[in-house]
DODRENBA-877197 format. One line per 5 residues: number of its first residue (from 1); their letters; for each residue x, y, z of C-alpha. Coordinates in steps of 0.02 Angstrom, whole numbers, plus 50000, padded with zeros to 5 digits. Example, Ala and Ser with C-alpha at 12.3 -4.5 7.8 and 13.67 -1.06 7.14 Angstrom:
residues 2
1 = AS = 50615 49775 50390 ~ 50684 49947 50357
END
This chain:
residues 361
1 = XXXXX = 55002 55599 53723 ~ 54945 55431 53796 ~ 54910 55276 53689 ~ 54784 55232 53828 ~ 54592 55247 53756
6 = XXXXX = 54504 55383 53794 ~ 54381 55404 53940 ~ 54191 55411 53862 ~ 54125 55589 53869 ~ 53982 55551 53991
11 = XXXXX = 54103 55504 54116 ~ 54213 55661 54092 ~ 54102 55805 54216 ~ 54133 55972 54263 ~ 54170 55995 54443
16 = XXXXX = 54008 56080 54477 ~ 53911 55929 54427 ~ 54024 55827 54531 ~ 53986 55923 54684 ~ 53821 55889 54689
21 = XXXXX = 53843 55714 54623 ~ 53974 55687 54775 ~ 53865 55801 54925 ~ 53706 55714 54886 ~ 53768 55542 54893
26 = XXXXX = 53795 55595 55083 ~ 53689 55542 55232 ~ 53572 55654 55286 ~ 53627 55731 55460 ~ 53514 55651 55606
31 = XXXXX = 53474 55729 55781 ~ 53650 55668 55840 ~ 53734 55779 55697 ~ 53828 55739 55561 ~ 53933 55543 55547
36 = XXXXX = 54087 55552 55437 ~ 54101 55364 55474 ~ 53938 55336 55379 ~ 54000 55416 55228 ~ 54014 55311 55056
41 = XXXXX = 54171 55392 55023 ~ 54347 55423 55088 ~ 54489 55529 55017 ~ 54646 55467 54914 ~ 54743 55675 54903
46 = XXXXX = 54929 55669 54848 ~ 55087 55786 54791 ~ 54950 55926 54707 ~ 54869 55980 54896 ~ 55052 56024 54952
51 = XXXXX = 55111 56117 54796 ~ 55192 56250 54783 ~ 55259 56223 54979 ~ 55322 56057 54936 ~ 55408 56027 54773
56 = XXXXX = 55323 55905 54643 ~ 55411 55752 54573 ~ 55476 55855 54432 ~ 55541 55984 54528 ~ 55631 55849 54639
61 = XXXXX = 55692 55764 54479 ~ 55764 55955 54428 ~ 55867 55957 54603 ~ 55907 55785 54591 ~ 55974 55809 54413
66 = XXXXX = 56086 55996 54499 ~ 56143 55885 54618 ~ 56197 55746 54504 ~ 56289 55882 54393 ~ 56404 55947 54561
71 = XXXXX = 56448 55757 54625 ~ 56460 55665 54451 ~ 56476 55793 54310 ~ 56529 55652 54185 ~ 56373 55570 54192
76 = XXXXX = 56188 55611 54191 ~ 56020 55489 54168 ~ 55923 55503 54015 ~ 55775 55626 54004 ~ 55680 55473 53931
81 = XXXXX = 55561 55361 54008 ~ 55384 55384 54103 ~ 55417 55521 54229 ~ 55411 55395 54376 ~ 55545 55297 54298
86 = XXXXX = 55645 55469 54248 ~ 55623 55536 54441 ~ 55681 55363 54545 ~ 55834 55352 54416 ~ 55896 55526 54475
91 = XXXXX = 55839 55508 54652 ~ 55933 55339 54684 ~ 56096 55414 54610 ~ 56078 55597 54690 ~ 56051 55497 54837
96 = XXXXX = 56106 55303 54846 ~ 56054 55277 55025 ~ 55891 55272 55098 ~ 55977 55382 55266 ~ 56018 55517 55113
101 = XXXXX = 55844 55519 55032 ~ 55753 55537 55193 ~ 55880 55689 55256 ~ 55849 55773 55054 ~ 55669 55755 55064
106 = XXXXX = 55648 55808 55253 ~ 55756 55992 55200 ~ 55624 56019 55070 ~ 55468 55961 55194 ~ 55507 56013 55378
111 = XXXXX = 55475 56195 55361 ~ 55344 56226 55227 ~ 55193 56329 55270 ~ 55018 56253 55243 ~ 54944 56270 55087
116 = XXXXX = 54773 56347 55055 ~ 54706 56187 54982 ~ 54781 56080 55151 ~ 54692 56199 55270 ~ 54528 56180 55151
121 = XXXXX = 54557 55995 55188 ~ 54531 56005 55357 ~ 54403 56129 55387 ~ 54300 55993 55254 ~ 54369 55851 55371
126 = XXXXX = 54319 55935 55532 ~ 54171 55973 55492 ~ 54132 55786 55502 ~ 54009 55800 55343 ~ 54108 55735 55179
131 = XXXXX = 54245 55576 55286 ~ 54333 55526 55401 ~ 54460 55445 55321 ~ 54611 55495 55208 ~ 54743 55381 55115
136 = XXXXX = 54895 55512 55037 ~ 55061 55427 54948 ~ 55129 55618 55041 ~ 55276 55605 55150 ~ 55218 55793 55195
141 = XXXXX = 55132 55781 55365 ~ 55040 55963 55301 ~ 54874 55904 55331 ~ 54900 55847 55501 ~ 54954 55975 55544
146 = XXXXX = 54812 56094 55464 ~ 54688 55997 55565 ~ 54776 56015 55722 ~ 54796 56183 55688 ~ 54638 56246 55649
151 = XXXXX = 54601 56140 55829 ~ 54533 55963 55778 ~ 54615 55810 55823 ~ 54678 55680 55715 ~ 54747 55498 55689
156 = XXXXX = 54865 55471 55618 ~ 54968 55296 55536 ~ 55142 55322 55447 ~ 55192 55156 55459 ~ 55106 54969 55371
161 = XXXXX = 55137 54902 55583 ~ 55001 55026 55613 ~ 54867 54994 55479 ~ 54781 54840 55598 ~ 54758 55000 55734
166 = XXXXX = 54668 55083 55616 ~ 54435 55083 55608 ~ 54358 55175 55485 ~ 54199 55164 55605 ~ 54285 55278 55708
171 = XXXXX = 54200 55444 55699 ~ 54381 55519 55725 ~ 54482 55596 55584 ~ 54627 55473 55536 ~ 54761 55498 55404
176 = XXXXX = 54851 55350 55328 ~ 55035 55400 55239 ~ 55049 55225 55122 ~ 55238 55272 55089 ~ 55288 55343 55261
181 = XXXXX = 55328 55524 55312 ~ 55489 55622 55312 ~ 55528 55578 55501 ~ 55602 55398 55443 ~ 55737 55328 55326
186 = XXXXX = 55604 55167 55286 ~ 55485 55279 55185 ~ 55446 55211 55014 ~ 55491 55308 54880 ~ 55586 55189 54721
191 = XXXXX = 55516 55082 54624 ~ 55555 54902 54731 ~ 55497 55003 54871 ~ 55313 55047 54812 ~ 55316 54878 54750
196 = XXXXX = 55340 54801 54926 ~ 55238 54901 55010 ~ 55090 54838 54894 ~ 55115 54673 54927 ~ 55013 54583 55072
201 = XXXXX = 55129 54560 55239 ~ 55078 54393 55319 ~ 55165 54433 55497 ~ 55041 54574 55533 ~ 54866 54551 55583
206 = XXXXX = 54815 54689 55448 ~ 54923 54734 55325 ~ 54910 54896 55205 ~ 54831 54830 55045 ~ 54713 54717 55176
211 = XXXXX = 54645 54860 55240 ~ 54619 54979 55079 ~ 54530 54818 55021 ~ 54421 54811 55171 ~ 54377 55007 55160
216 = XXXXX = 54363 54980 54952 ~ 54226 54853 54980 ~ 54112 54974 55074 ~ 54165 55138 55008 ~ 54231 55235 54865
221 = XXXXX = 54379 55373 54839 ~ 54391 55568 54799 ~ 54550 55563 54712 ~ 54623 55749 54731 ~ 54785 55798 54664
226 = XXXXX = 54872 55610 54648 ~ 54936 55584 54487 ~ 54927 55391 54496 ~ 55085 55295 54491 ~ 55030 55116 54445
231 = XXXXX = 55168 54991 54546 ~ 55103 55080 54716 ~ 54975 55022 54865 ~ 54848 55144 54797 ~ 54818 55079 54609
236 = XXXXX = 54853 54927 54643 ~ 54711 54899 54778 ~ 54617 55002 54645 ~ 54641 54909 54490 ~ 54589 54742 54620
241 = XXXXX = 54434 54836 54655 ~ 54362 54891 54475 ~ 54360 54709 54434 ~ 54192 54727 54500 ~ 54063 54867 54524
246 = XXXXX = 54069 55013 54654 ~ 53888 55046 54772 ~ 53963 55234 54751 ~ 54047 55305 54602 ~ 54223 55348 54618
251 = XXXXX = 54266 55535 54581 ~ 54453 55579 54508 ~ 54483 55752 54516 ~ 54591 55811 54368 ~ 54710 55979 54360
256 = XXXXX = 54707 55965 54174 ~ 54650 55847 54030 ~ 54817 55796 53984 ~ 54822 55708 54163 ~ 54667 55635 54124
261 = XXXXX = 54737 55547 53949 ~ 54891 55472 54033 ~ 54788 55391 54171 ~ 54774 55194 54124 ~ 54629 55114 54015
266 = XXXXX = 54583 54996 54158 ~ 54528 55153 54258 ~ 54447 55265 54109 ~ 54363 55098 54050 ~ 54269 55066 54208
271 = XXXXX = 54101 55120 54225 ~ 54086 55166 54386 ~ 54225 55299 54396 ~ 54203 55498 54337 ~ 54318 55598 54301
276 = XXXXX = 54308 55777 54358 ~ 54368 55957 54271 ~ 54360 56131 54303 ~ 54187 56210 54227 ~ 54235 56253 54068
281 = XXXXX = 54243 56441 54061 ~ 54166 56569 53933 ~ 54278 56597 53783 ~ 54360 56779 53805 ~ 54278 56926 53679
286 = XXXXX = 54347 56911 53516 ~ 54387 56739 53545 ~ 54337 56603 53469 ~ 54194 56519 53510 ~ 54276 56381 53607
291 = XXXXX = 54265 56382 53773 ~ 54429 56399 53878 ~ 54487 56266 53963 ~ 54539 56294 54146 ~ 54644 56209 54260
296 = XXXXX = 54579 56119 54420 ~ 54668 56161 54576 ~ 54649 56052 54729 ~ 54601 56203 54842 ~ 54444 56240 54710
301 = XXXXX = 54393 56064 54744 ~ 54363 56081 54925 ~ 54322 56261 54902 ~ 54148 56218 54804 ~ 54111 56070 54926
306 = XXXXX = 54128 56173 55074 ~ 54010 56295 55002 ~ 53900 56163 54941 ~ 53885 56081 55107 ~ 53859 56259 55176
311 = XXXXX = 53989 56248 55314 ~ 54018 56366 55434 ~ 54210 56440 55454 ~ 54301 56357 55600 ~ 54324 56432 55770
316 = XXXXX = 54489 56494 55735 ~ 54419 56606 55613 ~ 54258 56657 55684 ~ 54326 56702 55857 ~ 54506 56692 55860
321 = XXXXX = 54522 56748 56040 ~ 54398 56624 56091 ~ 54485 56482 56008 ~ 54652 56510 56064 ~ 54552 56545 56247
326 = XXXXX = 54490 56365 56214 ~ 54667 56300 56177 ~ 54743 56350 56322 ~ 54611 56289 56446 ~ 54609 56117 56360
331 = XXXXX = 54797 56114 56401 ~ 54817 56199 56559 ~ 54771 56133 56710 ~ 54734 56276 56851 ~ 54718 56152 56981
336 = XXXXX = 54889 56089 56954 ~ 54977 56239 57009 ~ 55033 56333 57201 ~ 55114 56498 57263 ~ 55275 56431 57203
341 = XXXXX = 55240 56361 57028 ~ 55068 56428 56967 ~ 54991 56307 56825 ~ 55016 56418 56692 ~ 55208 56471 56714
346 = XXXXX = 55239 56537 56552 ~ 55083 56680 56604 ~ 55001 56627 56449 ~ 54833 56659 56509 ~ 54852 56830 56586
351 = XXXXX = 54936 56885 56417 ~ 54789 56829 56325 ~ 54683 56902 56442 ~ 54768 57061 56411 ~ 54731 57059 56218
356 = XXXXX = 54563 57033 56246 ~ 54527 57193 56347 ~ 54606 57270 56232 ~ 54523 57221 56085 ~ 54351 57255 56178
361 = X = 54393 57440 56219
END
């Protein structure tokens, strides 16, 4: 258990409360439709949207530790320690080079499947209703590729060079990795490295924490499934922040209690921040009469906002056909083609066309 104190009660709410807390903070949609880019809130989502596709630092501390075992069975790091501390020891001697940890991390990231909550993500983000804007510590590109997959389009910044590119008046989705992706060897993921990559960087016009300070000022996060690691970009532009009040509350979604308690006191001690749970549910017959405390997953979060902004399904579900009809014309070009190389040379469009009479038979 954490010595840090306690969060009051009356900023510990169920996430049913927080819903409509969150949805009617929102603008109200005008004649033009709905502006992301007016919201009061942007998203902070880390490790708990990808899991179980992509490992969480435990797990990569386990194959870290089975890996240690095969190339240096005399020696093994001590299981004490915060469990940052516990999972850069073993990553930095499973894998001494930066070359090594990219390669490792890339095998366990380049062929996962989308997770339910990822593709809940961006059927919320494309929508255009709740943000625009998402900050993730992930080197997972999952939800990129969830919004291009369910067919919206999407900006995205893996790299500090890029964060002066980036305007959260854009009405376009954009996703900013702080630490990097699994493409390149100069993702941040030890200690000294989070710690750089917090600092300011005086050569570029905007650097990384300049810009989370900029977006801070004007709007607050939805913290889903980020556990909070203090030394990096995120908490540190956050602690800056809370030393003064927020226009918008801030909402931290937690999976459990216990990840509410280790959370630091400067964060539970500020009055602007809530901190969400599942509903409690009703204790089971013959129980006691306590209720049962549940777990909070990240897809249940976006689950209950979709509903509670009472968004329709995307295309791909509602006419699946249509949409990949839709996808092909936005790509092929039929005036670009001749007798000898027609524009669609793969026949794409005549097999489609093929499905679709026979679905309506």
């Amino acid at each position: 258990m954490s010595n840090q104190p306690l969060a009051p009660a009356g900023r510990v709410i169920g996430l049913s409360r927080a819903v409509l807390e969150i949805t009617g903070a929102l603008p109200a949609k005008d004649a033009s439709g709905p502006k992301a880019a007016d919201s009061p809130f942007f998203l902070i989502v880390g490790a708990g949207i990808s899991y179980p596709q992509v490992p969480l630092a435990k797990d990569i501390e386990r194959l870290c530790r089975q890996k240690i075992a095969q190339t240096s069975p005399d020696w093994m790091p001590p299981d004490e320690g915060s469990s940052f501390d516990r999972y850069a020891t073993c990553m930095q001697a499973a894998y001494p080079n930066a070359e090594q940890r990219r390669a490792f991390l890339h095998g366990l990231m380049r062929s996962a499947r989308l997770s339910a909550a990822n593709l809940r993500l961006a059927h919320l983000l494309g929508a255009s209703r709740l943000t625009n804007l998402v900050f993730t510590p992930n080197f997972d590109e999952m939800l990129s590729q969830a919004l291009r997959f369910l067919g919206y389009p999407v900006i995205v910044c893996d790299h500090p060079g890029m964060a002066g590119r980036l305007d959260p008046r854009r009405d376009e989705i954009q996703v900013v990795h702080v630490h990097g992706t699994h493409w390149f060897y100069d993702l941040r993921n030890l200690p000294q490295e989070l710690k750089k990559a917090a600092e300011p960087t005086p050569w570029m016009p905007l650097s990384l924490p300049e810009l989370l300070k900029a977006i801070l000022h004007h709007r607050s996060p939805l913290v889903v499934g980020y556990s909070g690691w203090e030394a990096d970009v995120l908490m540190t532009s956050l602690r800056e922040r809370l030393q003064h009040g927020l226009g918008s509350n801030l909402y931290w979604f937690c999976h459990r209690r216990s990840d509410l308690d280790a959370l630091p006191g400067w964060l539970k001690g500020h009055a602007d921040v809530r901190f969400v749970m599942a509903d409690l549910a009703a204790p089971a017959p013959g129980a006691g009469a306590e209720p049962v405390e549940q777990a909070l997953a990240a897809k249940h979060v976006f689950e209950k906002l979709i509903v509670a902004l009472d968004l329709p399904a995307p295309e791909l579900s509602q006419n699946p056909l249509g949409f990949l009809e839709n996808h092909l014309m936005r790509h092929l070009d039929p005036a670009d083609g001749d007798d000898d190389a027609p524009a669609d040379p793969f026949l794409i469009s005549s097999a489609l066309a093929r499905v679709r009479r026979a679905v309506e038979r």
